[in-house]
N, C-alpha and C positions, 0 to 999 in steps of 0.2 A: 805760199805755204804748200809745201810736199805732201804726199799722202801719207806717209810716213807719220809726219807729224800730228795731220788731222785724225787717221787712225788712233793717236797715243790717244790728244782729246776727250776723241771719242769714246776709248773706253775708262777712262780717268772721267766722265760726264754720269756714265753708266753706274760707275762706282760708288759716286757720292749720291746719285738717285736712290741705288740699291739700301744706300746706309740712312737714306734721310726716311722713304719708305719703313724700315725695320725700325727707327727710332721713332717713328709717329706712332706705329701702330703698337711698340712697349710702352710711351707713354701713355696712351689714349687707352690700353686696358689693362698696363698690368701698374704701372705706376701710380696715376692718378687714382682706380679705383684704391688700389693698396694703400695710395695715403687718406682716401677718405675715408677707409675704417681705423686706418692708426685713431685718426682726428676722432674720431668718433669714439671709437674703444677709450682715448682719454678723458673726452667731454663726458662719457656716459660715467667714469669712475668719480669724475668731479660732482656731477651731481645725481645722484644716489636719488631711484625713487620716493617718494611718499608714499606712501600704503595707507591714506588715513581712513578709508573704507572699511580696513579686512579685506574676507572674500566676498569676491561680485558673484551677483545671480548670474548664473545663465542665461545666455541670448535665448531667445526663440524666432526659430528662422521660420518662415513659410514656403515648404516646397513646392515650386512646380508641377505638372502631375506630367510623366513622360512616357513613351512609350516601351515594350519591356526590353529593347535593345541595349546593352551594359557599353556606353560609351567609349572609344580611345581618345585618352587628352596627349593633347601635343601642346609646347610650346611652341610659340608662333611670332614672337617679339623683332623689334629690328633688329637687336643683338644677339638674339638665339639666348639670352638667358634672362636671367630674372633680373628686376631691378637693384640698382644700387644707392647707396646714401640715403637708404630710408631711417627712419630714427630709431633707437633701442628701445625708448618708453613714449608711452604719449598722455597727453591728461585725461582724466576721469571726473565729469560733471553730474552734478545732482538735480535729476528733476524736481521739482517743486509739488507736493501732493498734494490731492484735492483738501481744501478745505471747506467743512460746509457751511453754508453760508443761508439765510432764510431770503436772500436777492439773486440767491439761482435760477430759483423757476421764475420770479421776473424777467430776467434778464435775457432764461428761454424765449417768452414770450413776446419778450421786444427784440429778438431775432426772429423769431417767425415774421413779425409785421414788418420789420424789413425786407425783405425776402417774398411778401407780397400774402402773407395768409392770417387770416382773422379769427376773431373770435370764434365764430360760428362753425370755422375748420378744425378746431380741435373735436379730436376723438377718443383722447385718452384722458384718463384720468391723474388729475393734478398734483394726483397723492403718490403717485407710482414713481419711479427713477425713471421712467424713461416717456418725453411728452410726442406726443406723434400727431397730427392734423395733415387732412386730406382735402384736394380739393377738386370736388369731382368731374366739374364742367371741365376743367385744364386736365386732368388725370395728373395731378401732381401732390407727392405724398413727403411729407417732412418729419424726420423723426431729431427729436434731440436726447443726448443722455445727460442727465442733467450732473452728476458725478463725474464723466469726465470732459464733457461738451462734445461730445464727438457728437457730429453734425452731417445727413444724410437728405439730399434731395434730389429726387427723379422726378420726372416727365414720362408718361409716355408721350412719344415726340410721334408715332404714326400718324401719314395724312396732316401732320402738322407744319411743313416745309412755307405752303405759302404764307404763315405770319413771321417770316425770317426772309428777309430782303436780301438778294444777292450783293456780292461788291457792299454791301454796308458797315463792312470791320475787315480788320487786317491785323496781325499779329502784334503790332503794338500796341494798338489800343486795344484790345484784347486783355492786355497785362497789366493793362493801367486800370479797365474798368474790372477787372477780377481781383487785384489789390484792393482798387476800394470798396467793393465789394467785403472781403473780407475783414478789413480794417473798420469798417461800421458795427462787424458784428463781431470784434477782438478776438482775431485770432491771426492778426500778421504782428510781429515785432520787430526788434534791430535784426536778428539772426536770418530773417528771410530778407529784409531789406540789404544784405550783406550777401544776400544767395545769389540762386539764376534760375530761371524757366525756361521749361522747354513747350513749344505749340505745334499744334496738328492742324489745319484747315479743314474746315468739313463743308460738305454741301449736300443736300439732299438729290438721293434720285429714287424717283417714286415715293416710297415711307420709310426709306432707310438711310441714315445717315452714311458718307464715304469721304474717305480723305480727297482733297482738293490739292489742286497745285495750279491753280488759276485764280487771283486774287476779284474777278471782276464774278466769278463763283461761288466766290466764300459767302455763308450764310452764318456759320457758328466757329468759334476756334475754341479746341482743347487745351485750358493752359494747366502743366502741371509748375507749381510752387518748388521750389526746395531750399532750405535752407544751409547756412555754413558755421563753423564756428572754426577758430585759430588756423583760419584757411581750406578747411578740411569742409566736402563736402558731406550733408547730413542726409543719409538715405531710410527708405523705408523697408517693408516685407519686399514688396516688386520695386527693383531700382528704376522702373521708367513709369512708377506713377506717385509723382507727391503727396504729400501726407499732406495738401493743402492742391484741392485740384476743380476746374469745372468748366464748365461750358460758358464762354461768355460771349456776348451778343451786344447790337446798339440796342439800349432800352426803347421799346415801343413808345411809351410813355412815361416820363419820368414821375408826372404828378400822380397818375394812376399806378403804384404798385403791383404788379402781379408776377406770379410765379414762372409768369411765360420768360422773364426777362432773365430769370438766372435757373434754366431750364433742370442743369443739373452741375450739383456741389456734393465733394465728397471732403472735409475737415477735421482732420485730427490734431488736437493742438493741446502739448503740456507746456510748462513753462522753466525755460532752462536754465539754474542759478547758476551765473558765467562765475562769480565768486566763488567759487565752493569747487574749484578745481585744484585737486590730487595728481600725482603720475606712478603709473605702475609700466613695469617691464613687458614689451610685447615679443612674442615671439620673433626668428628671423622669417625672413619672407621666403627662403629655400625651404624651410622645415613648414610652412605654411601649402607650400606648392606641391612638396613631395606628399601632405596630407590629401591634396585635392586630387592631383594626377590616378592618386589610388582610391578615386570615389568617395573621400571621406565631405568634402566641400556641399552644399545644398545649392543646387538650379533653383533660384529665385525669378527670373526672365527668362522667357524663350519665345522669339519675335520671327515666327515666321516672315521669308522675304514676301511683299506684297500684301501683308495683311492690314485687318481694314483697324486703326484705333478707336475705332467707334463701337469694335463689333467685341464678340465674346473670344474670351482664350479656349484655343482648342488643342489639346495635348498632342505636342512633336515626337517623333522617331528620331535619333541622333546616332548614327555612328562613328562621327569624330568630331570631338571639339577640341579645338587649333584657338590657345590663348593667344593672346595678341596688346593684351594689356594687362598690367597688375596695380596695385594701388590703394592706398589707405582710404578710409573714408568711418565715419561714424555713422551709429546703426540706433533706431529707435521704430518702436512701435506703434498702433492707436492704442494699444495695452498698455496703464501706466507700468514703467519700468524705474527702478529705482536711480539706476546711472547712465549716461548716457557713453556707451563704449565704442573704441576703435573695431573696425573688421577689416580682413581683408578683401578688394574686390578684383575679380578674375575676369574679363570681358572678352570676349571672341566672334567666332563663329561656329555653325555645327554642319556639317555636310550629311548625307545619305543616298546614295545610288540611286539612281531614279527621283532625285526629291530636289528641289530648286536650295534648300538645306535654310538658313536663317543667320539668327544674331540668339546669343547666349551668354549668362551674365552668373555667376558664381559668388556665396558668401562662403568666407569662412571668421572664427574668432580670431582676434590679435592679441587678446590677453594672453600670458601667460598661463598656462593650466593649475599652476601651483596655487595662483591667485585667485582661483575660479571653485566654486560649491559647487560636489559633487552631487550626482542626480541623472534622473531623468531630462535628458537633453535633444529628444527624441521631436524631430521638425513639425510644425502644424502644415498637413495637406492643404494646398490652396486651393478654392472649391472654383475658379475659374482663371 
C-alpha cells in the first residue's frame, strides 16, 4: 500500500469520526432531550390534571440562619444545565387528621413505658395536651403531644460514655433496632419500610459525643428514618434529619427497660392516605431555578465540612453556592399540614475565602402558583 493511498484512508478515517462525533453529540442533546418533551407535552395533554383539592396551603419552609453575606448561585451539574424529563404534574396526598380518641393518653403512656419511664416519672398533668415525665437519676426527659404524637426524648449523655460499650453496634443493626423501636410504639409504616436511612457513628471522647469512622469505636449510631411514596423521596424542615430519627444502642438490658437504651428519639409521624391521591401541574424546573439563582429558594441545610452530627448548628458565611443537583422530592412537616406536596430540591456546595466552605441543600415549591392560597409565605427561622 502507497502513501498516497494510506493518506486518502487516513483522511476518509478522519472524516467519518468527525461525523460520528457531531451525530452523537445532536443526538445525545438536541434530539433525544427534544423528543422527551414532544413525548411529554403529549402525555401531559392526554391526561389533564385533577385539581380535586382547590388551592393548597402554603408550604412552610424552615430557614437556616446564615451569615449576612448575599450568596452567588452557580450551576454546577455534569451537563451545565438543569435536569430533563422531569414530569409536568405530580400527585397530591391527603394527611389523615388527628382524631380524638379517649385511648390517646393511654397509648401515651404505654410509650413512655416502653421507652423505659414509669409512673412515678410523670410530671405533667394528664388533663393537658401535652404529657412530659422526667427521669432524674438518667437525666432523661420525655415529652409526648398527645394531638399530634410528636414524640421528644433526651438524655443528658455527659460523663455518660462508659455505660455504652465500644464496638457493641454497627450500622445495621442500628436500623434494625431503631425500626423496632419505633414500630412498638406506631410510628413506622409501609411508606418508611419503602424509604432509606441515613447513620453517623458516634463515640465518646471525654463527655462529648463525635463522629466515628472506626467501627470497634462506635458506642452509639444516629439513624435518620425517611420515608418514600410513588418513588419520590419524603423530606422534612432540614433535609438530613428525618422526621423519624435517634440514637440507637445494644440494649443494656432487655428485661430492665430504661431510658439509657434509647438515649435520644426525635418522632414525628402523621398518617398518609396513599388513596386520596390528585395531580396538579408543577412548575418547570428552569423557572424553579431561575427563582432560586435570584435568592428567592430557602437554605434549609448547611453542613459545614468536618462538622461534628452530634453537636449543635452554627450559622455559615457562603459566598458561592455551585448547584450540583436538582430533583423532586415531597415535603412535609411535624406541623400537621393538610397535603402532602412536591418541592423542588437544589443540593451543592458553598465555598468562602478563607473557610474550608461546606455542603448546602435548598427548598423551593413545585406547585404551580395559580394552584397555591395567597398569603403570608414568609419561612419559620430555624432556632439551630
Amino acid at each position: 500500500m502507497n502513501l498516497t493511498r494510506v493518506s486518502a484512508l487516513f483522511k476518509k478515517s478522519v472524516k467519518y469520526f468527525f461525523l460520528f462525533v457531531v451525530g452523537y453529540y445532536l443526538l445525545v442533546y438536541i434530539v433525544i432531550p427534544g423528543s422527551s418533551n414532544i413525548i411529554q407535552s403529549v402525555l401531559t395533554r392526554k391526561q389533564p390534571p385533577v385539581l380535586t383539592y382547590g388551592l393548597l396551603d402554603q408550604l412552610s419552609f424552615v430557614e437556616k440562619p446564615v451569615g449576612t453575606t448575599k450568596p452567588e448561585y452557580l450551576l454546577n451539574t455534569k451537563t451545565g444545565k438543569v435536569p430533563t424529563g422531569l414530569p409536568s404534574q405530580m400527585h397530591i396526598y391527603e394527611f389523615k387528621p388527628f382524631q380524638y380518641s379517649y385511648l390517646a393518653g393511654k397509648n401515651a403512656i404505654s410509650d413512655a413505658e416502653i421507652l423505659g419511664f414509669t409512673e412515678k416519672d410523670l410530671v405533667s398533668d394528664l388533663k393537658g395536651s401535652i404529657y412530659v415525665w422526667k427521669n432524674s437519676p438518667i437525666q432523661s426527659t420525655l415529652s409526648i403531644e398527645i394531638e399530634s404524637r410528636q414524640l421528644t426524648l433526651t438524655t443528658d449523655l455527659a460523663g455518660k460514655g462508659l455505660a455504652f460499650t465500644p464496638g457493641s453496634i454497627n450500622a445495621k443493626n442500628a436500623i434494625s433496632i431503631g425500626q423496632n423501636i419505633l414500630t412498638s410504639i406506631g410510628r413506622f409504616d409501609k411508606t418508611y419500610e419503602e424509604g432509606y436511612q441515613t447513620t453517623r457513628l458516634g463515640s465518646f471522647q471525654g463527655s462529648k459525643l463525635y463522629e466515628s469512622s472506626d467501627l470497634y469505636e462506635t458506642q452509639v449510631v444516629l439513624v435518620n428514618y425517611y420515608r418514600k411514596i410513588d418513588d419520590y423521596q419524603i423530606l422534612g424542615p432540614d433535609p438530613e434529619k428525618g422526621l423519624l430519627r435517634l440514637y440507637a444502642r445494644k440494649p443494656m438490658n432487655i428485661q430492665n427497660k430504661t431510658p439509657l437504651n434509647n438515649p435520644f428519639i426525635e418522632a414525628s409521624y402523621w398518617e398518609i392516605v396513599p388513596t386520596s391521591k390528585s395531580s396538579y401541574p408543577i412548575i418547570p424546573v428552569k423557572e424553579a431555578w431561575n427563582a432560586v439563582k435570584s435568592g428567592k429558594g430557602v437554605i434549609t441545610n448547611v453542613t459545614p465540612k468536618g462538622a461534628n452530627p452530634f453537636d449543635t448548628y452554627v450559622a455559615a458565611d457562603m459566598e458561592r453556592i455551585l448547584i450540583d443537583n436538582i430533583y423532586l422530592a415531597y415535603y412535609e412537616t411535624p406541623k400537621y399540614q393538610k397535603y402532602l406536596q412536591p418541592i423542588y430540591v437544589f443540593s451543592g456546595t458553598y465555598t468562602k475565602i478563607g473557610d474550608p466552605g461546606g455542603y448546602v441543600i435548598i427548598y423551593f415549591p413545585a406547585v404551580s402558583g395559580q394552584y397555591i392560597k395567597q398569603g403570608n409565605s414568609a419561612p419559620t427561622p430555624a432556632s439551630k
